[in-house]
N, C-alpha and C positions, 0 to 999 in steps of 0.2 A: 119851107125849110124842113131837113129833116130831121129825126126824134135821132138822139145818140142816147146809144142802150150800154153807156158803165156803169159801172160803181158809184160812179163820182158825180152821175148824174140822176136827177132825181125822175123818177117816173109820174106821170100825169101829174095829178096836183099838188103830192107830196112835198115834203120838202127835209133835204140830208142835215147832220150835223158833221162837223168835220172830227174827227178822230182824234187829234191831239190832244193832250190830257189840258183839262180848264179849257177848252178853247168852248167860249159860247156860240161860234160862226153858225148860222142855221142859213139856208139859200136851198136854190133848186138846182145848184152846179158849185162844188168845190172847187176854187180853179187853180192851176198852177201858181199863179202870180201871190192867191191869198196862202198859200202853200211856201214860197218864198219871202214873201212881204214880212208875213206875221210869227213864221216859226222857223227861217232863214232852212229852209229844206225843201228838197224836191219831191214833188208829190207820191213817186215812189220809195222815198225813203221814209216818207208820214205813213203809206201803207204798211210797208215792212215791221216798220215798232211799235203799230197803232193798229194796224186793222184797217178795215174801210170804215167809210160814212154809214148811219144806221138812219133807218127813217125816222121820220118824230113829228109827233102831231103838233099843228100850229093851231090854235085859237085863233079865229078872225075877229075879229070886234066887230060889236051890232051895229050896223049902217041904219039913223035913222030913217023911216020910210018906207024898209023894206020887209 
């Protein structure tokens, strides 16, 4: 599969927050649908009055064992 290099997509293990103001959404791909779902808007118009996704670090939790 190949790697897609936007904005909207996060790079290696990172992972983006979505732009809109309050939105907690954290993932490795903002996607259209959570774009319309959640803030009834099209992902270019979340860009336009928001900005892009900014990276942000995720805390993984201690896996006993390891």
């Amino acid at each position: 599969m190949a790697k897609i290099n936007t904005p909207w997509h996060a790079k290696g293990n990172e992972r983006i927050r979505c732009p809109f103001p309050d939105c907690t959404h954290i993932a490795e791909v903002i996607t259209k649908i959570h774009c319309r779902l959640e803030h009834g808007m099209e992902r270019h118009e979340v860009e336009k009055l928001y900005g892009l996704p900014k990276s942000v670090f995720v805390k993984h939790p201690f896996k006993a064992g390891s």
